[in-house]
C-alpha positions as CSV (number, residue, x, y, z in Angstrom):
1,X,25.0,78.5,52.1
2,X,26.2,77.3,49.0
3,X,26.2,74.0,50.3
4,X,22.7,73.9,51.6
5,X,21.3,75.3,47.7
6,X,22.6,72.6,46.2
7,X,21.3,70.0,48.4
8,X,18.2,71.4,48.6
9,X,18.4,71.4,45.0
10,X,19.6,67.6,44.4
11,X,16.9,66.2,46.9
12,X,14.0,68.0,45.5
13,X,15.8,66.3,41.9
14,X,15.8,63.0,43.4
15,X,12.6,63.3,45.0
16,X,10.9,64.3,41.7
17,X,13.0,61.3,40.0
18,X,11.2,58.7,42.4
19,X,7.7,60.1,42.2
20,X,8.4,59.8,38.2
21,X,9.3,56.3,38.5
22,X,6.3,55.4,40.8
23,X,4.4,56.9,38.3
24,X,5.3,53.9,35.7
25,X,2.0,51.2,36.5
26,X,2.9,48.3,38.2
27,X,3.6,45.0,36.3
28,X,1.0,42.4,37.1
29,X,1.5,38.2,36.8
30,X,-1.7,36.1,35.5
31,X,-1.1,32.7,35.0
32,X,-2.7,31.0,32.8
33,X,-2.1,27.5,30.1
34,X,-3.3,26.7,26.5
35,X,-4.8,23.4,26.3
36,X,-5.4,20.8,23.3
37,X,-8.2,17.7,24.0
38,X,-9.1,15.1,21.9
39,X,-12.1,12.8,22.4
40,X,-14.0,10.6,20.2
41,X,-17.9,10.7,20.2
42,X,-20.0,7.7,19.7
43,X,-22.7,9.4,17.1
44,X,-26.0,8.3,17.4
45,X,-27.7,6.3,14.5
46,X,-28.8,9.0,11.6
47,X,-29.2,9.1,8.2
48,X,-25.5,8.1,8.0
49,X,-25.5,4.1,8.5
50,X,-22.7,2.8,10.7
51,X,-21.5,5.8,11.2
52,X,-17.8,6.2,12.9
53,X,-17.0,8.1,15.8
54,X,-16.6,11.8,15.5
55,X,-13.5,12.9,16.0
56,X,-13.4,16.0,18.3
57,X,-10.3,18.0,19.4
58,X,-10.3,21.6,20.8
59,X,-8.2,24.8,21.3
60,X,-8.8,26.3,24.8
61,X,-6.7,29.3,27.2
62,X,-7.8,29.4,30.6
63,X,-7.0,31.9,33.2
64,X,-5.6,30.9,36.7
65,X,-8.3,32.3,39.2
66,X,-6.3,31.2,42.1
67,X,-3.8,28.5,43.2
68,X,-6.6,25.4,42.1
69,X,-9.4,27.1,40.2
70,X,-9.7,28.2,36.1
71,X,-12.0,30.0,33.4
72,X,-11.6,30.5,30.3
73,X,-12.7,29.9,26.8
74,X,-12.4,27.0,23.5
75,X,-13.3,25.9,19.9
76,X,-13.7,22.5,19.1
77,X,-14.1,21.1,15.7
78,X,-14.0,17.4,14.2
79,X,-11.1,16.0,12.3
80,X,-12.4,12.4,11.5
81,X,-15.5,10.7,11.3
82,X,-18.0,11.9,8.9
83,X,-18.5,15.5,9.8
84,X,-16.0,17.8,8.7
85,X,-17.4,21.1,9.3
86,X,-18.8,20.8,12.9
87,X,-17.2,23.6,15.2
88,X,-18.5,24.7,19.0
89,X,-17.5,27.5,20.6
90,X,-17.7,27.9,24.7
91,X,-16.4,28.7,27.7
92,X,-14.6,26.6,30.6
93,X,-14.5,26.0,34.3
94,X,-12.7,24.0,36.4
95,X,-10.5,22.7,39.7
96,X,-6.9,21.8,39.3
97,X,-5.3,20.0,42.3
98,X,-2.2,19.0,43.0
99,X,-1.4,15.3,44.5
100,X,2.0,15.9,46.0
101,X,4.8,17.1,43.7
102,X,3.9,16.7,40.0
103,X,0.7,14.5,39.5
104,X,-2.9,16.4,39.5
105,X,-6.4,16.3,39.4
106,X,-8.7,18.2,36.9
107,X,-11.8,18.3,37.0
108,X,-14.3,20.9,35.1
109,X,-16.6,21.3,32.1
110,X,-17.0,23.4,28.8
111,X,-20.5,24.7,28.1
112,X,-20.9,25.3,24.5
113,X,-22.3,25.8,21.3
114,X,-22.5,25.1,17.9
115,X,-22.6,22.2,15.2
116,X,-22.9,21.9,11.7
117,X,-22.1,19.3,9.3
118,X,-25.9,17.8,8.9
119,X,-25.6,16.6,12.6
120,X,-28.4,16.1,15.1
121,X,-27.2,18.8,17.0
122,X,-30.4,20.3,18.0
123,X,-30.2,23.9,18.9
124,X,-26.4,23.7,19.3
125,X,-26.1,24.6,23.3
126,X,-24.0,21.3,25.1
127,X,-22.5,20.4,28.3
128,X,-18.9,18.6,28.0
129,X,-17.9,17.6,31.7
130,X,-14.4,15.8,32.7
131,X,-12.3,14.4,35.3
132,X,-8.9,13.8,34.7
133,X,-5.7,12.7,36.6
134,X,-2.3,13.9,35.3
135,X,1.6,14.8,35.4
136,X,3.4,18.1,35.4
137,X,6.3,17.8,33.0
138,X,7.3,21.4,34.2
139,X,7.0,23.2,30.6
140,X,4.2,20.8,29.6
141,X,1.6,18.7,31.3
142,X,-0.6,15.6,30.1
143,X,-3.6,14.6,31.5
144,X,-6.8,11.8,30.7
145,X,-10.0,10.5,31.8
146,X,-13.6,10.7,31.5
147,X,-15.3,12.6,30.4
148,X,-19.4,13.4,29.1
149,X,-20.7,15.1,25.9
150,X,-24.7,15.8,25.4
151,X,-26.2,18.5,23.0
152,X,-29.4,18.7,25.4
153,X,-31.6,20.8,23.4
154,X,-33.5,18.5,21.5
155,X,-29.8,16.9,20.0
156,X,-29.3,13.1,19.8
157,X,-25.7,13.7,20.5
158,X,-24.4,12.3,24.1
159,X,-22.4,10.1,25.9
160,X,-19.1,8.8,27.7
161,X,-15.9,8.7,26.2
162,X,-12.2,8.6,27.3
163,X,-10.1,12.4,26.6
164,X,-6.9,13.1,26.4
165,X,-5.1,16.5,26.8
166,X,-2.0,18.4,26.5
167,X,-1.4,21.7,28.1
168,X,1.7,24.7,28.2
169,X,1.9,27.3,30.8
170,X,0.7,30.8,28.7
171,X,1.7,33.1,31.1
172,X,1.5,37.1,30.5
173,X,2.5,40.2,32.3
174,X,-0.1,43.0,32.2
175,X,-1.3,46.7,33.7
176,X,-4.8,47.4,35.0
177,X,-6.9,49.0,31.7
178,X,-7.6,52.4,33.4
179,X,-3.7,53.1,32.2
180,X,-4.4,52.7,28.9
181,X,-2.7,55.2,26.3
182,X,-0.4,56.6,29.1
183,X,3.2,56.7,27.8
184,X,6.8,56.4,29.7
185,X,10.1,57.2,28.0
186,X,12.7,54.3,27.8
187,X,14.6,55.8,31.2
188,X,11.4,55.7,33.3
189,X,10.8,52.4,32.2
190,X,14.4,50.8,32.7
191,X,13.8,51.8,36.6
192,X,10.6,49.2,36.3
193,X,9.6,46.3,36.5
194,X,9.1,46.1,33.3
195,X,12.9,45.9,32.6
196,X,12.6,42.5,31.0
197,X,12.9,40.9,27.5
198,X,10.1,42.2,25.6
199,X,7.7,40.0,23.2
200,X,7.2,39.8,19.7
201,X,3.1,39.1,18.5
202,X,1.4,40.0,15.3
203,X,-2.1,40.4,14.2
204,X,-2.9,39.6,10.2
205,X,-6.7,41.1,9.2
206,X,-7.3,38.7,5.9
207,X,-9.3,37.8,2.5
208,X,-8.1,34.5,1.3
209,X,-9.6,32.7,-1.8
210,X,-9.8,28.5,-1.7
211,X,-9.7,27.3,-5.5
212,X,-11.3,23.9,-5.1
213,X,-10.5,21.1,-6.9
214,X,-12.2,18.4,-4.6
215,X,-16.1,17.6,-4.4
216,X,-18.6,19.9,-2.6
217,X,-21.8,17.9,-1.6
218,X,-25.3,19.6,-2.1
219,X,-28.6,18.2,-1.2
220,X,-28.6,17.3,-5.0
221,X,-25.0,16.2,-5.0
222,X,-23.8,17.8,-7.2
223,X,-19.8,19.1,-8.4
224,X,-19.5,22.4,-8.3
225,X,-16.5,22.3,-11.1
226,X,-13.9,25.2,-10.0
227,X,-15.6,27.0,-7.1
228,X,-13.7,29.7,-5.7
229,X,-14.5,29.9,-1.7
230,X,-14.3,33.6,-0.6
231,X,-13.0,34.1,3.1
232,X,-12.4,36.5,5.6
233,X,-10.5,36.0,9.0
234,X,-7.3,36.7,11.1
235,X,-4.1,35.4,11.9
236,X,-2.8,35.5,15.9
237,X,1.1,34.6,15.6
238,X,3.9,34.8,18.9
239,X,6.9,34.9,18.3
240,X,9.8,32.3,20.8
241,X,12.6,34.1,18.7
242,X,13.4,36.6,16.7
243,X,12.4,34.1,13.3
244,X,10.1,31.0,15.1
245,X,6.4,31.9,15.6
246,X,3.5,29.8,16.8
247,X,-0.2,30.5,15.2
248,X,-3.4,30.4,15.3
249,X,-5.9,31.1,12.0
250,X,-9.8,31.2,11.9
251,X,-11.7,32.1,8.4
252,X,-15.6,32.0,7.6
253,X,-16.7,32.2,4.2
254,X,-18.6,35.2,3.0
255,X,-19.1,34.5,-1.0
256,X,-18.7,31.9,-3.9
257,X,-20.7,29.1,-2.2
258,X,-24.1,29.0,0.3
259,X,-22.4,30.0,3.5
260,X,-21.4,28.1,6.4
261,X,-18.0,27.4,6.0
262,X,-14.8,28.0,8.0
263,X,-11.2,26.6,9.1
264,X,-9.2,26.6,12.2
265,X,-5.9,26.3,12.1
266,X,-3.2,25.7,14.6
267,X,0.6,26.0,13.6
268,X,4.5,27.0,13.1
269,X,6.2,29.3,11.4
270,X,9.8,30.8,10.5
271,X,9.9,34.6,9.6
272,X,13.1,35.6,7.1
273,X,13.7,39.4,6.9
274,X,15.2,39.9,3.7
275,X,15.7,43.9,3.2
276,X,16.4,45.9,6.4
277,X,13.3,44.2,8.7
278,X,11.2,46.0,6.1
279,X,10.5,43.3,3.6
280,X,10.0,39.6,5.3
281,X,9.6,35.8,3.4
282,X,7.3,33.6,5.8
283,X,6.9,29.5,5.7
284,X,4.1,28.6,7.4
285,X,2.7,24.8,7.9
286,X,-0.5,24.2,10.2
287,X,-3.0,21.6,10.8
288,X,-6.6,22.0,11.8
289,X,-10.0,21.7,11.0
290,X,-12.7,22.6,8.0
291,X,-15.8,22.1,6.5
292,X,-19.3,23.3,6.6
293,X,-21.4,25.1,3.1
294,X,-21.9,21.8,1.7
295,X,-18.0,21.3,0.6
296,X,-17.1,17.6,1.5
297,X,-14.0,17.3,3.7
298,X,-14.8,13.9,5.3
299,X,-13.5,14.1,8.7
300,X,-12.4,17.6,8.8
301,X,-9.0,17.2,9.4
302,X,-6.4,19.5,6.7
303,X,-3.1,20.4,6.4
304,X,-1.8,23.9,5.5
305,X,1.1,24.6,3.7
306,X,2.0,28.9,2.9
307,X,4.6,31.0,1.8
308,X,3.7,34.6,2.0
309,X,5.6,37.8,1.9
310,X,4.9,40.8,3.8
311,X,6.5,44.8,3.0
312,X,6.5,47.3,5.9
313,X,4.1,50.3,4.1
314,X,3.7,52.5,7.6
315,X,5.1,52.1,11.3
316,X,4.4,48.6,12.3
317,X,1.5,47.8,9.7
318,X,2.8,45.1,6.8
319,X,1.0,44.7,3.4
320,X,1.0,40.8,3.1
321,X,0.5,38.5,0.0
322,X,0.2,34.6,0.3
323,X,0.0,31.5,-1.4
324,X,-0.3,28.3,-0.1
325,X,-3.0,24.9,-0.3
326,X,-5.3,23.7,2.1
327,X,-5.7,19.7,1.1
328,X,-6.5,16.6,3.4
329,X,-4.3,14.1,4.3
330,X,-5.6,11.4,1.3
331,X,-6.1,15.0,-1.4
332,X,-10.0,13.8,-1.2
333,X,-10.2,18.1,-0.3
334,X,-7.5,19.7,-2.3
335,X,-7.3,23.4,-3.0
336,X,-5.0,26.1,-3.7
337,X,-4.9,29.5,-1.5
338,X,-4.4,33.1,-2.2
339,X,-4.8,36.1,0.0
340,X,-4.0,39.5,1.0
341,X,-3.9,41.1,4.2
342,X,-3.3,43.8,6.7
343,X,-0.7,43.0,9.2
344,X,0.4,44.4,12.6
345,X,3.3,44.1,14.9
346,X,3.8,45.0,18.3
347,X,6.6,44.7,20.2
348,X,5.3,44.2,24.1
349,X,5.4,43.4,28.2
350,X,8.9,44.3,28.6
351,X,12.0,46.8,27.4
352,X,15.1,44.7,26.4
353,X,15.9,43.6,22.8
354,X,17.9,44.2,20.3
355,X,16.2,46.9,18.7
356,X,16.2,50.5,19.6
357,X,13.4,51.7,21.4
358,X,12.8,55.6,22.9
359,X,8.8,54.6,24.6
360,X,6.7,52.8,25.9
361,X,2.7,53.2,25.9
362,X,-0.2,50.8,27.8
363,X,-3.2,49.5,25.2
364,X,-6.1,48.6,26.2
365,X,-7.1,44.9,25.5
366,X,-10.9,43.9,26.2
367,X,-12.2,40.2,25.9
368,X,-16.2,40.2,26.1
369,X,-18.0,37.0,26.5
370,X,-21.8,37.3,25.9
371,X,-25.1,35.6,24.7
372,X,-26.5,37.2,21.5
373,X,-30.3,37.1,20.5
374,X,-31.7,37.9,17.1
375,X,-35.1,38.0,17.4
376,X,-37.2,36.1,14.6
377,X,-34.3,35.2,12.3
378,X,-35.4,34.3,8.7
379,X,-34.6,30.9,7.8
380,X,-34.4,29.6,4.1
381,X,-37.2,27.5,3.1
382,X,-40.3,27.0,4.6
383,X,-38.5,26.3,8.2
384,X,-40.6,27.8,10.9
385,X,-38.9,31.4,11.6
386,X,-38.1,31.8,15.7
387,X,-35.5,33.6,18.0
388,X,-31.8,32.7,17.5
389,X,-29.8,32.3,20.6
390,X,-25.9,32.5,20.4
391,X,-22.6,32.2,22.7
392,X,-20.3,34.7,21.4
393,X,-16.9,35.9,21.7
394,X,-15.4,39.3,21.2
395,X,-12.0,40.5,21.4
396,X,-11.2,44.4,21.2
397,X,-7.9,46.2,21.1
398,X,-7.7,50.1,21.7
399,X,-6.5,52.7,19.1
400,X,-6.7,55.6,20.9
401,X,-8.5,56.4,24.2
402,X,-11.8,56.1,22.4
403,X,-11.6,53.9,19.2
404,X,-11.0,50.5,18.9
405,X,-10.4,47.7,16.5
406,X,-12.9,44.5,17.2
407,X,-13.1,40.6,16.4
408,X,-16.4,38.5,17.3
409,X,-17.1,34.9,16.4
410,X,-20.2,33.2,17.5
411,X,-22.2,30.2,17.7
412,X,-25.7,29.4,18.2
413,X,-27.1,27.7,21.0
414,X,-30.6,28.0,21.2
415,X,-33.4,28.3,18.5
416,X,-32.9,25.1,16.0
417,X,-30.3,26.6,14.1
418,X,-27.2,24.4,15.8
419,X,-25.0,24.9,12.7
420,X,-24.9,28.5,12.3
421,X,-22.1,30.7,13.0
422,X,-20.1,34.2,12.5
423,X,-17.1,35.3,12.3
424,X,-17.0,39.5,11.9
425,X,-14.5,42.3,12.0
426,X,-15.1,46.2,12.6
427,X,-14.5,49.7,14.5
428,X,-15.9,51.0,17.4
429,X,-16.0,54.4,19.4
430,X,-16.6,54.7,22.8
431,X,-17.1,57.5,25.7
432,X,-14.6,58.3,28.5
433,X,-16.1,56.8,31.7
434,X,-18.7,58.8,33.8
435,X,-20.9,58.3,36.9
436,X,-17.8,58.0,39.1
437,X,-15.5,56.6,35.9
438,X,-18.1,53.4,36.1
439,X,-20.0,54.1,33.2
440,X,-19.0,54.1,29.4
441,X,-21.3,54.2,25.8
442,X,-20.1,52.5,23.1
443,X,-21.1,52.1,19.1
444,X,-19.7,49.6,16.8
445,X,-20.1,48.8,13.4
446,X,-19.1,44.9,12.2
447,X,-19.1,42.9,9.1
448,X,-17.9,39.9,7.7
449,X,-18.9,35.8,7.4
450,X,-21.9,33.8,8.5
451,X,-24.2,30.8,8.0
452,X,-25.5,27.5,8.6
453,X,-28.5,26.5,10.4
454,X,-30.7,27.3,7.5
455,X,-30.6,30.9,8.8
456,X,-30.9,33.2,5.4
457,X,-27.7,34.2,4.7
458,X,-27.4,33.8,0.9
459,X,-23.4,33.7,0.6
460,X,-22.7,34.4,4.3
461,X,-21.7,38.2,4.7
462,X,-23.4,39.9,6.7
463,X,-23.5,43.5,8.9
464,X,-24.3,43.8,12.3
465,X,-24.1,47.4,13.3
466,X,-24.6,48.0,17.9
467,X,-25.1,50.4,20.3
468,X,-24.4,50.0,24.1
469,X,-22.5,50.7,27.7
470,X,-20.3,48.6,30.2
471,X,-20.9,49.2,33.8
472,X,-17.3,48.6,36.2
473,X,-17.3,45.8,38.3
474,X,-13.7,46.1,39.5
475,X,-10.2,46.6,38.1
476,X,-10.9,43.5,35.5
477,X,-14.8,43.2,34.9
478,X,-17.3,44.7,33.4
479,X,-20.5,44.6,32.7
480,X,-21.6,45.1,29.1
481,X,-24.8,45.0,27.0
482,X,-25.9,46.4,23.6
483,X,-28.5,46.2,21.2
484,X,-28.5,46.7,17.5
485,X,-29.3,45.1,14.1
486,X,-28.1,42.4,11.6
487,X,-28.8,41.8,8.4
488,X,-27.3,39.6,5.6
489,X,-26.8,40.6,2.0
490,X,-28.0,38.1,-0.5
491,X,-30.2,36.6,2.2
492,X,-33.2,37.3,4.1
493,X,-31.5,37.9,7.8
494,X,-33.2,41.1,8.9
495,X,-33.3,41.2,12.6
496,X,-33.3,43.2,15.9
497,X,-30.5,42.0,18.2
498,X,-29.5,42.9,21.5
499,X,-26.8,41.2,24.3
500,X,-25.9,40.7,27.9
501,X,-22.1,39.8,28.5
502,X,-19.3,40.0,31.3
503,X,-15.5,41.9,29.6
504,X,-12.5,41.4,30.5
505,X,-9.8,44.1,30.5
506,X,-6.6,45.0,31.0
507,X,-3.8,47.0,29.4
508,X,-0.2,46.0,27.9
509,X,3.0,47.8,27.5
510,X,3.5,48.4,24.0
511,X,7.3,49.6,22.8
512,X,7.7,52.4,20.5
513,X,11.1,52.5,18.6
């Protein structure tokens, strides 16, 4: 009798033991590849005589659909000619095809928007198309060919020219979203498939000030003297190990000069922790892009040197302080850099390192593509006021089950106001799903850097308050639309807004120590 107790008893254990580790989600594959273009523009004949070729290069991560087919998004921006300051933002399609082993074909096209720079770009919206023949190097590819650029709303800017691109296989491991905030302990997880090396990536929310010492070009051209370039912006870094990091930084300015401008910048690292992982020195060096708000850097192509240092004030938030310059190649732009920021680490998408973890919980990630309208946006002047169109992007990361962290840049396409552009930070709350969990309200309240286009935005900082819902297509896709208000301080922005956009979500493990 004894016997049969304590088997019942060890199989009803095991049998609980199993249902608790096919409770743990299922780790999910989605391929995917960063990708870095050049191609040089013939510009059409302007106010600029002899003008040389624009120099365009972009930033782009697309999404394997399937074993040939890709989507995702990019930002391009020029780093030589005569228009430093012109930046696009759009999205990506395309076929890859394999021709036996290692070589491919690609062939696709980026729809964007954007400009800037006093360029005839028209209303912003263009149509970049390409076909390219390259070869797999297995952790890299190359590719090159034709391809076709023309701003066709009312911009002068089009024609052929040769591309070349490098791309790396950006792989992540992911959950579906409706497992967001569920948490595992460390033995449920081991018995996963999530028992792999984990992932280090940080997030840095920051104000930076540029001291220039260069010229800044007006329509009177003028020097400014010792203008002191207020911006706001993040810092996306991924760490290959435990000190090397990779990184991407955007910035808009939102005060010290007319607005409009804002740097990419694309880079390396190496983190040194200096007290007990609780105080860390960081050299940083990237290259990139900049220009726009009448400040002169030629071509657009800088260099940026920092050091910063970071101290651990709660969990996995850092206070960070850095100082650094931001100069072109021949010092023709030359500034000095100082900022302070909020950082935030996460340890993710897997369970073995070498620190000491007891959890594991999902987040919920959401990228939202959309087209924003502002209905009769002020201009400066006495330019004809009219509807502004833009392509924007929006990134969200869950706090809790109903509040969120957000990140939107945009661009305009339509409405003669090619140049202008945002970048905004902010919160959001939204609803627990209804109507058979397909249905969610949302609110969210953003703020941060705009301008160009001769839209009224004195400085550039600007708040743009929304209210909306996202309808459930499946597992990955939503539906989403909102409508709202912006308006600009020190300018005369003041507009009704509203959107229609598809979002992307998912969830990732994140490790608790």
């Amino acid at each position: 009798m004894k016997k049969i107790f304590f088997l019942f008893v060890f199989s009803i254990t095991s049998v609980c033991i199993i249902a608790q580790q096919k409770n743990v989600p299922e780790k999910k594959l989605q391929k995917a590849f960063g990708k870095i273009d050049f191609l040089s523009i013939d510009m059409p004949i302007t106010s600029i005589p002899n003008e040389k070729n624009m120099g365009f290069t972009g930033i782009h991560y697309n999404l394997m659909l399937n074993d040939w087919a890709y989507a995702g998004a990019g930002i391009y921006g020029a780093v030589s000619g005569n228009r430093g300051g012109f930046f696009t933002l759009g999205v990506n399609a395309g076929i890859k095809k394999y021709i036996g082993k290692d070589f491919y074909v690609d062939s696709g096209f980026h729809l964007g928007a954007g400009g800037g720079a006093s360029a005839p770009d028209g209303g912003g919206i263009f149509i970049l198309p390409h076909f390219n023949l390259g070869y797999d190097f297995k952790s890299f590819s190359l590719n090159s060919g034709w391809s076709y650029v023309d701003f066709f709303d009312d911009g002068l800017i089009k024609g052929h020219q040769f591309n070349v691109a490098l791309e790396i296989p950006l792989d992540y491991t992911y959950s579906d979203y409706n497992v967001s905030e569920n948490e595992f302990n460390f033995d449920d997880l081991q018995n996963s498939s999530w028992n792999i090396d984990s992932k280090r990536t940080s997030l840095l929310f920051h104000q930076n000030n540029l001291k220039i010492r260069g010229d800044i070009d007006n329509p009177n051209i003028r020097r400014y003297g010792n203008a002191t370039i207020r911006l706001a912006g993040f810092e996306l870094a991924n760490y290959f190990t435990d000190n090397w990091f990779a990184f991407l930084k955007v910035d808009g300015a939102f005060d010290g000069i007319k607005a409009g401008f804002m740097d990419v910048f694309l880079g390396g690292g190496y983190l040194l922790p200096i007290y007990k992982n609780n105080t860390n020195i960081l050299a940083k060096f990237g290259v990139g892009a900049a220009g726009g708000g009448g400040v002169d850097t030629q071509g657009g192509f800088l260099l940026y040197p920092d050091v910063s240092i970071e101290q651990r004030i709660f969990n996995d938030f850092f206070l960070s302080i850095n100082k650094g310059f931001v100069i072109s190649p021949n010092s023709h732009f030359n500034t000095s850099s100082l900022g302070v920021g909020l950082k935030y680490y996460v340890e993710r998408s897997g369970i073995i390192s070498d620190k000491s973890f007891t959890s594991g919980k999902f987040k919920g990630f959401e990228v939202v593509v959309k087209h924003d309208v502002y209905l009769d946006a002020e201009r400066d002047g006495t330019i004809p006021t009219e509807d502004l169109h833009q392509i924007a992007l929006q990134i969200n990361f869950d706090l809790t089950k109903n509040i969120f962290v957000a990140g939107q840049t945009a661009f305009a396409s339509f409405g003669n106001a090619g140049a202008y552009a945002e970048g905004i930070v902010g919160f959001g709350a939204k609803s627990n799903p209804f109507l058979n969990d397909k249905v969610t309200l949302f609110g969210q309240v953003l703020a941060g850097a705009a301008g160009g286009g001769d839209i009224s935005t004195g400085e550039g900082l600007i708040f743009k308050p929304a209210a909306g819902f996202n309808y459930k297509l499946n597992n990955s896709l939503s539906f989403r639309t909102s409508g709202g208000y912006v308006k600009a301080k020190g300018g005369d922005l003041s507009s009704v807004m509203f959107n229609l956009g598809i979002k992307y979500h998912l969830s990732f493990l994140k490790m608790n120590q």
